[in-house]
C-alpha positions as CSV (number, residue, x, y, z in Angstrom):
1,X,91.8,102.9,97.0
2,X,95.1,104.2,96.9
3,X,97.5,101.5,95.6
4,X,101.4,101.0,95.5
5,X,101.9,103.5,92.6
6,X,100.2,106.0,94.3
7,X,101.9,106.0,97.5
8,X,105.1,105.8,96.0
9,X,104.7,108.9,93.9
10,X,103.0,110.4,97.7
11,X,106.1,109.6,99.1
12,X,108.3,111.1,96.7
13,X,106.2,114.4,96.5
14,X,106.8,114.4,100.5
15,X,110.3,113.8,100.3
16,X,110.7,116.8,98.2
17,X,109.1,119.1,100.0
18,X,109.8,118.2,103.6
19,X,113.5,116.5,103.6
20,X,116.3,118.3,104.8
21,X,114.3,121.1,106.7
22,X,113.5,121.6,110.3
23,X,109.7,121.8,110.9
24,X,108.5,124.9,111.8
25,X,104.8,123.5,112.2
26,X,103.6,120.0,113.5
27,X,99.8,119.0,114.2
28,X,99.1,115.6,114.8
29,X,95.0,115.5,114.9
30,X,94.5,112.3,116.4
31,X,94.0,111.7,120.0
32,X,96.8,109.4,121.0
33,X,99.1,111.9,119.5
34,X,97.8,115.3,120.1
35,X,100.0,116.5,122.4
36,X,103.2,115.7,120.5
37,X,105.5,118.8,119.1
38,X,107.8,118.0,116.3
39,X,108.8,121.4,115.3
40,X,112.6,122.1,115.5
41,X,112.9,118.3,114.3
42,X,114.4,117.6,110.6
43,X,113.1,115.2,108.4
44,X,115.3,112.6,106.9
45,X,113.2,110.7,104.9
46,X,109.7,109.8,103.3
47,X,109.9,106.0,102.8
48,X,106.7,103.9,101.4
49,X,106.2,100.3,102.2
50,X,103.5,98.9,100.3
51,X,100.6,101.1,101.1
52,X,102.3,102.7,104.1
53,X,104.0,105.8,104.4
54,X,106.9,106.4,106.9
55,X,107.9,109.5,107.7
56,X,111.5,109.5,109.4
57,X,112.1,112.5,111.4
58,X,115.4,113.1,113.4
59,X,115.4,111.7,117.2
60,X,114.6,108.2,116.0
61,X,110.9,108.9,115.5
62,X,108.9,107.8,112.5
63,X,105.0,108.8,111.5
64,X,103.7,106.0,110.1
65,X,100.4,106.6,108.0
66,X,97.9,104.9,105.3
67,X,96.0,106.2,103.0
68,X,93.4,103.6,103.1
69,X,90.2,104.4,101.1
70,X,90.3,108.1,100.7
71,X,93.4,109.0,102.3
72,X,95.2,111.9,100.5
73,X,98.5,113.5,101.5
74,X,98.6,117.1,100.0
75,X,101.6,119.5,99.8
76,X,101.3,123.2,99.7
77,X,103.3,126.4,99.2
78,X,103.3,128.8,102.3
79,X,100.2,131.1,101.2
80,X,99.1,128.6,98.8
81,X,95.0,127.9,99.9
82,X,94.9,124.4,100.9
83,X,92.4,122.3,98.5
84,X,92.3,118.7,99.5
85,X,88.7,118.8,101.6
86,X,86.9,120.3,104.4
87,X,89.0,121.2,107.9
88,X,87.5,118.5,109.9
89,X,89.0,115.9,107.7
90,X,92.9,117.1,108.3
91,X,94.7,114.4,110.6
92,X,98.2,115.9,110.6
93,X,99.7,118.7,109.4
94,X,103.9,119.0,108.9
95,X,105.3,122.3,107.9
96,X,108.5,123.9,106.9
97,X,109.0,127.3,105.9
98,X,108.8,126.5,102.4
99,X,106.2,124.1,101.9
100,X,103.1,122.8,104.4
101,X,102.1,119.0,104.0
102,X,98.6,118.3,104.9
103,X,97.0,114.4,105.2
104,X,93.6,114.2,104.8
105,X,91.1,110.7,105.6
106,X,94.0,109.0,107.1
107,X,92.8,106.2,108.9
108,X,95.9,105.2,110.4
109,X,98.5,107.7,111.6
110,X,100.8,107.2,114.5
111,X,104.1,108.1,115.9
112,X,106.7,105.5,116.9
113,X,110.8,105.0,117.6
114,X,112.1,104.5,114.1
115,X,113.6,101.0,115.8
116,X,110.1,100.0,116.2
117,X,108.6,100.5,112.6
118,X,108.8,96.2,111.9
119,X,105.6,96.2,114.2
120,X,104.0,98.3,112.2
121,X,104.7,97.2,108.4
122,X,106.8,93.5,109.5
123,X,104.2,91.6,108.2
124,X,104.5,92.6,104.6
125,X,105.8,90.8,101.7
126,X,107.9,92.1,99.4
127,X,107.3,95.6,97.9
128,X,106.5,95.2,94.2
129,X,108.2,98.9,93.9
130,X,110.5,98.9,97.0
131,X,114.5,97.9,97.2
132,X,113.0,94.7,99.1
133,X,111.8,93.3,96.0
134,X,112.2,89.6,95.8
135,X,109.7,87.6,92.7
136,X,111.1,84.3,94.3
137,X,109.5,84.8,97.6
138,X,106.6,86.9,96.2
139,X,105.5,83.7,93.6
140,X,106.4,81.2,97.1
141,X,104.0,83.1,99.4
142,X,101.2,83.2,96.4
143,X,101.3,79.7,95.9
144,X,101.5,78.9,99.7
145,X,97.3,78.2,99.3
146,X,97.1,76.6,95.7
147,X,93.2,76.9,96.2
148,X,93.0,80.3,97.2
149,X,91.6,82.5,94.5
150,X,94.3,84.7,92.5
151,X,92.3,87.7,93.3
152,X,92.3,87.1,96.9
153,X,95.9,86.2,96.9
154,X,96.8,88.7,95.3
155,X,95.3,91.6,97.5
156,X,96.8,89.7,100.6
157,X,99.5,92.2,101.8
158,X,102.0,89.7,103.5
159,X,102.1,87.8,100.0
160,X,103.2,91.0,98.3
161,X,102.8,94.8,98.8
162,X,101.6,97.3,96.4
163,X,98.6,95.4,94.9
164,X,95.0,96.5,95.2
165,X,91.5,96.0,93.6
166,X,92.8,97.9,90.6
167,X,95.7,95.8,89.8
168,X,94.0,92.5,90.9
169,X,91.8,92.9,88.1
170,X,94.6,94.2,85.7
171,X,97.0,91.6,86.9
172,X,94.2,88.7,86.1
173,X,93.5,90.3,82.4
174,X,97.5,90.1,82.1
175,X,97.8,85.9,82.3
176,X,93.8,85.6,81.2
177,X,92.5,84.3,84.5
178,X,89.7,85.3,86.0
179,X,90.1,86.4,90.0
180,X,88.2,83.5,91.1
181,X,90.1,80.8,89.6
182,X,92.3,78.5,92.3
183,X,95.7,80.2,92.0
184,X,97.1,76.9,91.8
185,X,95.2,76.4,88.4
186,X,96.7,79.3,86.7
187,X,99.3,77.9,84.2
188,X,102.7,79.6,85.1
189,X,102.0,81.2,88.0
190,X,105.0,83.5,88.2
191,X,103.6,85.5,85.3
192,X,101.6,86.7,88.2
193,X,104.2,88.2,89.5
194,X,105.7,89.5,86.3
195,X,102.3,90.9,85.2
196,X,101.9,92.6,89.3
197,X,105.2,94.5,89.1
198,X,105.6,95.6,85.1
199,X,101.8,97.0,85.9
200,X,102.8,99.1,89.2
201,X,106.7,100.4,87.6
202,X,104.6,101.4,84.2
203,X,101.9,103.8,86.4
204,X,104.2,104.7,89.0
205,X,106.4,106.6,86.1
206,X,103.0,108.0,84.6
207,X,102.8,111.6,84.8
208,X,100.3,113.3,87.6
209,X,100.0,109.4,88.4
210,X,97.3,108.8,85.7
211,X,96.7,105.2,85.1
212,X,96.3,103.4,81.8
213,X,93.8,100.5,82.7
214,X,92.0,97.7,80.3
215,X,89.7,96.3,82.2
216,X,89.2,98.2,85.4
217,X,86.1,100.6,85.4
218,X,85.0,99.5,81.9
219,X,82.2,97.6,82.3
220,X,80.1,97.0,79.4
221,X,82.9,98.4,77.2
222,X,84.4,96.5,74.5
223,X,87.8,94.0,75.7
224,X,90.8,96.5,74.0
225,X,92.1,92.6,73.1
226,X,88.9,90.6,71.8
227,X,86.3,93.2,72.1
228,X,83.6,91.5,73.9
229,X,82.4,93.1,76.7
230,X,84.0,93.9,80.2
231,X,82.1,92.0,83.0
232,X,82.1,93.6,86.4
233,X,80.9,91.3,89.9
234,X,82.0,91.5,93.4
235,X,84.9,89.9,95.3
236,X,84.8,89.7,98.9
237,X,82.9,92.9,98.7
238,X,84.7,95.0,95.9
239,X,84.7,95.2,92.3
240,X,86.3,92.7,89.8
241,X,86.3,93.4,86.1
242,X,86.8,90.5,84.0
243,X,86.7,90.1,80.0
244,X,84.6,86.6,79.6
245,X,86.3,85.4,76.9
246,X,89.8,86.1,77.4
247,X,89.9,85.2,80.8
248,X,88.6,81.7,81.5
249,X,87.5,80.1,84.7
250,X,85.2,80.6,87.4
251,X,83.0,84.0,87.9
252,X,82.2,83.9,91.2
């Protein structure tokens, strides 16, 4: 899944290609918003949120989209063949005469008044990559439920915004809990926080987005710290990688 580093560095290659030009080509493939025409309009901005994407476009509107699972936003050059997957998967297409954006597998994509985007992304805590970033708060909503596993926590969006499965696992490895331990039984919990935002800056500045991960996807493969071998089990349905001995606790 797409997580904060990747919609950030989404965002960016959006705002370079579409900001500051009038749209000469607007398809919205979603029902709701079929019918709507937003050629002629500039856009002003390409602002992420977590793992949301808003698109500000002049006349107070904004389209609001996630990435979800296998969302992908692609950008083209006019002629360029467009590679990001098969026609029926396209939800919106944004043009300009210089460059064509094209979503693909976006599960949410709307259009609202820019005044209106707090229903949409309100319930978020603070970015981890966003100017909205506030540790204080982030570490208070963690703790709220001292016997809520880290992992858990951690993924919950309106404690902080940016984390996914990925950097749940990396964050544990980080302050050598597992993702099941009680997050009130993790000594100094604000390294949590520390460990979430130093991981998302340090990918998000990674060329083409590659990510340098210990733990993640390596099952079986030696700890890079102890060297015993990468566990991998399910939490709530996904994938947590754990290295047994340097991260006591729980397993499940």
């Amino acid at each position: 899944m797409p997580e904060g580093d990747t919609v950030w560095q989404t965002a960016r290659h959006l705002h370079t290609a579409l900001v500051g030009r009038p749209l000469v080509r607007s398809d919205l493939r979603v029902p709701r918003f079929a019918t709507a025409d937003l050629t002629g309009r500039t856009v002003l901005n390409v602002t992420p949120r977590g793992k949301h994407l808003l698109t500000r476009i002049e006349g107070g509107l904004t389209l609001h989209s996630h990435l979800g699972m296998e969302g992908a936003w692609k950008v083209y050059a006019q002629g360029e063949r467009w590679r990001g997957g098969p026609t029926h998967q396209i939800r919106a297409i944004l043009g300009t005469e210089e460059r064509t954006a094209v979503g693909y597998r976006l599960p949410v994509l709307e259009l609202l008044r820019t005044r209106e985007e707090e229903r949409v992304v309100g319930h978020l805590g603070p970015d981890l990559l966003g100017p909205d970033w506030d540790p204080a708060t982030a570490l208070r909503n963690l703790l709220a439920d001292p016997t809520r596993p880290v992992g858990e926590a951690l993924l919950d969006q309106r404690n902080l915004a940016g984390v996914g499965n990925i950097f749940k696992s990396e964050t544990c490895f980080l302050v050598r809990a597992t993702p099941w331990l009680p997050i009130g039984q993790v000594p100094s919990p604000e390294r949590l926080v520390t460990a979430a935002k130093k991981l998302l800056e340090a990918n998000r500045n990674r060329p083409g987005g590659s990510r340098r991960l210990s733990v993640y996807g390596r099952a079986g493969r030696p700890c890079p710290r102890c060297g015993t071998p990468i566990r991998k089990a399910d939490q709530d349905d996904r994938p947590a990688y754990w290295c047994p001995l340097c991260q006591p606790g729980p397993t499940s």
